[in-house]
Structures are given as C-alpha cells and as structure tokens.
C-alpha positions as CSV (number, residue, x, y, z in Angstrom):
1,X,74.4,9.9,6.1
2,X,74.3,13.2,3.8
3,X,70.2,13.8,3.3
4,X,71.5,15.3,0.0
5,X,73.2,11.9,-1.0
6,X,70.9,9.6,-3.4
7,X,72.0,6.7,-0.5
8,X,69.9,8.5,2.2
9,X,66.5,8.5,0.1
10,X,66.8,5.5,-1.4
11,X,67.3,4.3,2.3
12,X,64.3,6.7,3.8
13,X,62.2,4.8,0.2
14,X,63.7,1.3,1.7
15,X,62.0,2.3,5.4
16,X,59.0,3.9,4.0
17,X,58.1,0.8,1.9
18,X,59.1,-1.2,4.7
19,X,56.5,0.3,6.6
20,X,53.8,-0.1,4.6
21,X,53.8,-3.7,4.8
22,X,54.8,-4.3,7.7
23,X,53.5,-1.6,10.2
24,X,49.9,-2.7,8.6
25,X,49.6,-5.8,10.8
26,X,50.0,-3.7,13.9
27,X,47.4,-1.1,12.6
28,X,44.9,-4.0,12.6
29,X,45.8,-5.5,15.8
30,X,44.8,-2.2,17.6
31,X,41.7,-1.6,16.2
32,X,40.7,-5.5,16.7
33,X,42.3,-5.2,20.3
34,X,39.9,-1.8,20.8
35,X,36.9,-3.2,19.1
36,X,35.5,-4.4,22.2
37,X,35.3,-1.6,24.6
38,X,32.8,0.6,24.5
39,X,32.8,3.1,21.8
40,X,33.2,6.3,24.1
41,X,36.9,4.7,25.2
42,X,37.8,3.6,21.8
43,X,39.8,7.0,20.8
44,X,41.6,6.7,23.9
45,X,42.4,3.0,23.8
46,X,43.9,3.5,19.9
47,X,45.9,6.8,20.9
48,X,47.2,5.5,24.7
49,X,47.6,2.2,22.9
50,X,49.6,3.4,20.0
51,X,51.6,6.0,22.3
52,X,52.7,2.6,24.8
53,X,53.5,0.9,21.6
54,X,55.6,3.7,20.0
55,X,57.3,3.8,23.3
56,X,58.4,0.5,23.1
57,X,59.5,0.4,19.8
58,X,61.7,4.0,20.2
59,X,63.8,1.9,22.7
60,X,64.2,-1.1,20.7
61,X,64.9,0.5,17.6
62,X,67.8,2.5,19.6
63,X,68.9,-1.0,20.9
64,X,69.3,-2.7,17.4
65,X,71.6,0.1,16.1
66,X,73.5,0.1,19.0
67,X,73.5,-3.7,19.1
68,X,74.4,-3.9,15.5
69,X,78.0,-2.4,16.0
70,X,78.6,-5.5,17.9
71,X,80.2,-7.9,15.4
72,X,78.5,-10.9,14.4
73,X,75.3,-9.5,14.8
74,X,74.4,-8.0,11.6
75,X,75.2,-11.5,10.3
76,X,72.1,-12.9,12.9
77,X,69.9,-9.4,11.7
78,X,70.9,-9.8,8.4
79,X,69.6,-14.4,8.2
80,X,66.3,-13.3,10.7
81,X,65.6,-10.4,8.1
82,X,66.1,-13.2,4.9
83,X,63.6,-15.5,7.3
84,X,60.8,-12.4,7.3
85,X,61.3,-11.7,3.9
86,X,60.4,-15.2,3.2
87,X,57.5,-15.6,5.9
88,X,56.1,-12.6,4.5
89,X,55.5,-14.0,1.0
90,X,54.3,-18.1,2.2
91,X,52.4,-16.6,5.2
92,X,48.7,-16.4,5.4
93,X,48.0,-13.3,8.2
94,X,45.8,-14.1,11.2
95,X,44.9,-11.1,13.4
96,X,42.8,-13.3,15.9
97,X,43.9,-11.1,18.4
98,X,42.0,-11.2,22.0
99,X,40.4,-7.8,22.4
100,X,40.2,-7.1,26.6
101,X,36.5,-5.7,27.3
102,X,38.3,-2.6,29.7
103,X,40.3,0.3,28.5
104,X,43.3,-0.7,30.0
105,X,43.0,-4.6,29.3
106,X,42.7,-3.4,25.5
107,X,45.6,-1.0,25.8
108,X,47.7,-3.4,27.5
109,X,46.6,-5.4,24.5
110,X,47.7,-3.3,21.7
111,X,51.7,-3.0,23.5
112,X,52.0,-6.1,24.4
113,X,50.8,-7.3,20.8
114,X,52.8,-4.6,18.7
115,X,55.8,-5.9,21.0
116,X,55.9,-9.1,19.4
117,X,54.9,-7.9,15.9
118,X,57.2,-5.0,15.4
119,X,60.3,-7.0,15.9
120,X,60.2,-7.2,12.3
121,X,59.4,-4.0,11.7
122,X,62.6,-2.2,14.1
123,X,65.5,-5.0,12.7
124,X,64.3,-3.9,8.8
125,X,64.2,-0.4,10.2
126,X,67.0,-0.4,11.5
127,X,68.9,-2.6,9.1
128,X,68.0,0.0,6.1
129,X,68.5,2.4,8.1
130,X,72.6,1.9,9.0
131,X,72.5,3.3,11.9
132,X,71.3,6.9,10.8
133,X,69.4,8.3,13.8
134,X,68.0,10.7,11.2
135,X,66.6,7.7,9.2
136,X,65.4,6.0,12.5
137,X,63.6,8.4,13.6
138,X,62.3,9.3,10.2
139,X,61.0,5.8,10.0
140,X,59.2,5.5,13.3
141,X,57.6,9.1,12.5
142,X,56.2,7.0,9.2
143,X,54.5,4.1,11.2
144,X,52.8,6.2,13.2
145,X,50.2,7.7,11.2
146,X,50.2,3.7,9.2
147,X,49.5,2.0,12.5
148,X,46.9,4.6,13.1
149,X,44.7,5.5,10.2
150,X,46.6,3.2,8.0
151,X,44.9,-0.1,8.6
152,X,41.7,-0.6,6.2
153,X,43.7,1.2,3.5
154,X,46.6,-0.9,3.9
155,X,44.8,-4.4,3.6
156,X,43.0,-3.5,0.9
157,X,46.2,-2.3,-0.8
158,X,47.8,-5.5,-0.4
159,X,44.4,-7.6,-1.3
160,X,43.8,-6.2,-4.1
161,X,47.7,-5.8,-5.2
162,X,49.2,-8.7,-4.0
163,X,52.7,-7.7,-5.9
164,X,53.0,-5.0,-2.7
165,X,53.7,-8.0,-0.4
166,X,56.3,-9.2,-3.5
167,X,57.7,-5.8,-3.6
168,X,58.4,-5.3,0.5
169,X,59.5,-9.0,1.0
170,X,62.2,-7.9,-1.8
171,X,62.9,-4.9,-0.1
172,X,63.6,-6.8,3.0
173,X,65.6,-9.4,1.4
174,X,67.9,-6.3,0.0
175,X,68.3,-5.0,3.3
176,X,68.9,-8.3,4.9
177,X,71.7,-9.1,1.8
178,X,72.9,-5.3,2.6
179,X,73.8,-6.0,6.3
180,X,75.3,-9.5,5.9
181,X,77.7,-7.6,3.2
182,X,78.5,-5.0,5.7
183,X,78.9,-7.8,8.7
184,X,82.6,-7.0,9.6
185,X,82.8,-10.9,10.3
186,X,82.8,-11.8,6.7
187,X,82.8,-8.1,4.7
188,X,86.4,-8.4,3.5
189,X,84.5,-11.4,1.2
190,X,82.7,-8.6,-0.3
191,X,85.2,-6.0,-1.0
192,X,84.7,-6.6,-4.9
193,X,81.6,-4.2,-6.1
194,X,80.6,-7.2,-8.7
195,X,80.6,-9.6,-5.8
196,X,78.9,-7.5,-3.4
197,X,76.3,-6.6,-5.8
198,X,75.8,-9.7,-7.2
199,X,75.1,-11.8,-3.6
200,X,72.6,-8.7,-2.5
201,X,71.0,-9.9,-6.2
202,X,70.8,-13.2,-5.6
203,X,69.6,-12.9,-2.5
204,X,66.9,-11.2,-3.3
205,X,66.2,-13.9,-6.4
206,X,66.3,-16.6,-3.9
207,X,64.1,-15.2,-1.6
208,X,61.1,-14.2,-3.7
209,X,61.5,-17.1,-6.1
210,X,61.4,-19.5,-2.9
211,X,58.4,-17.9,-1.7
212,X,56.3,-17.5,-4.9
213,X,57.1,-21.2,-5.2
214,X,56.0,-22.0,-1.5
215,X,53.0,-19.9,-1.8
216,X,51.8,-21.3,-5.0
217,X,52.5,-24.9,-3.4
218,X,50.1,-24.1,-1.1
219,X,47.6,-22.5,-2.8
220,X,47.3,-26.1,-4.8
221,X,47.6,-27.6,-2.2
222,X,44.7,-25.8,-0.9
223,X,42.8,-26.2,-3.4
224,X,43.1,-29.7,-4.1
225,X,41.9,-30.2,-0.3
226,X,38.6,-28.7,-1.5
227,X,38.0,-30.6,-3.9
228,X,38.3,-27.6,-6.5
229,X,40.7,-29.4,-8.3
C-alpha cells in the first residue's frame, strides 16, 4: 500500500485507534503483574516483560497475515473481530491479574498474560492492516510505548470518555465488515460499491447499537440489584 494514498493513513488511524483501546488492557496487566516484586526489579520486570511480550506478538502478527491469504479465514477473522467489537462495548474489564513475587515469575506473568490478551489486538492489527508489512510493523511500534507508559493515561481516557470505547469497538466492527467483504469465499457478493459500503455500514450499526443496548441492560439491571431503583 502507497504511504502517499489516503487508504494507507486512514488504515495507520484505523491501527492507531485500535491501539489505544485495546493495547491499554495489556499496559495494566504489566504493571499489576510487577506490582509485587520489589521495587529495585520493577524497571526490569516491565522492560524484559514487555520485550517477551512484543516478541510474541511480532510472530503472531506475521502469522495472521500470512494465515489470512488462506481462504475462508478472513471470514473466521472478520466474525471473531464483529465478537470483540461487541465484548468491548457490554464488557466490564477485570485486571485481577496474579502478580508472581520473583522477577522472573512476574515476567513470565506479563507474556504469558499479554499472550492471551493481545489476540485481539494482532487480528484487528492485522485485519486493518491488509497485509501491509509497513502498517504491521507501524502498529506494533505504536503499542509499544501504550503498553508501557500508556496505562494510567489510557484508563482514565476511557473513564472519563466513555465514547472512546464507542469509537474503537466501531472501528473494529469496520475492519471486521472490511475483511469479510474482501473474504475471497463470498467477495464476488460485494463487487457492487453501494453493497459493499452499505454491509461495512450496517455492520458497524449493528454492532454498536447491540452493545449500547446490552450495556444499558445491564447497567439497569445493576442497578435495580441495588436497590437504586
């Protein structure tokens, strides 16, 4: 992809946003997994930790593009993506994450934490990506600094503007809709601009209107259990 094309930066904005709230989780798990070692091996548990972690997600961010030639999966990306979009927006976060009291109990911590919580992160990556290296390594170069001094300013973004969370779960919603419409399975379905446009629109509609409606169940919900109303 041309870096002088509009497609290319609205792509990198897609992956930058996608970033922010989604490579905040991971920011928080490190510093709760490193909370508990003593404050001398802190530093070292948060940059050994993040450098493991990183590791891991270089080679599974390389494995999604490759794996996302392979037809049939973009259509499996593309629903999981539709899923996290949705999770994102009904989901309350817990970061009860076990903090090991040694450095290396910790580190192993952090990698094997940000394993299971960046699988979100490298499919949307890579999905708004399209299997630009450029723009994949563009994005991982972005969570790095987000997962590391990111954290605090990150939650409080999204606590005290909750439309961020609104804003990224639509983002991955459009990315999701953009790789099921490029899913060489069913992409002669979408050959008409007005119809390609117009499922990537509803899509996203779907997705957010589903989950504001879910979260606001359960907020009643909630409160009704409390007696508050």
């Amino acid at each position: 992809m041309d870096f002088m094309t509009l497609d290319f930066w609205m792509a990198l904005l897609s992956i930058i946003l996608i970033d922010l709230v989604l490579a905040g989780d991971n920011a928080i798990v490190i510093g709760l997994a490193a909370r508990n070692v003593p404050k001398q091996d802190q530093k070292k548990v948060i940059m050994w930790g993040t450098v493991g972690a990183i590791i891991v997600r270089v080679i599974m961010t390389m494995l999604v593009v490759v794996l996302l030639d392979i037809p049939g999966l973009r259509l499996v990306g593309g629903l999981a993506l539709l899923w996290i979009a949705y999770k994102l927006l009904v989901d309350e976060k817990s970061h009860e994450i076990s903090a090991g009291n040694q450095m290396w109990a910790a580190i192993r911590t952090i990698i094997i934490a940000d394993t299971m919580m960046g699988l979100d992160n490298v499919l949307a990556v890579a999905g708004a990506a399209h299997g630009d290296l450029l723009l994949v390594i563009i994005g991982l170069a972005v969570s790095v600094p987000i997962m590391v001094w990111g954290s605090t300013i990150i939650l409080k973004l999204t606590e005290r503007y909750p439309v961020v969370i609104t804003i990224g779960a639509a983002v991955l919603a459009w990315t999701a809709a953009k790789m099921l419409v490029a899913e060489p399975l069913i992409d002669q379905y979408f050959v008409n601009g007005w119809i390609k446009y117009g499922f990537e629109i509803i899509a996203i509609i779907v997705v957010v209107g589903i989950g504001i409606k879910v979260k606001k169940q359960k907020e009643h919900l909630r409160l009704v259990q409390q007696g508050l109303k």
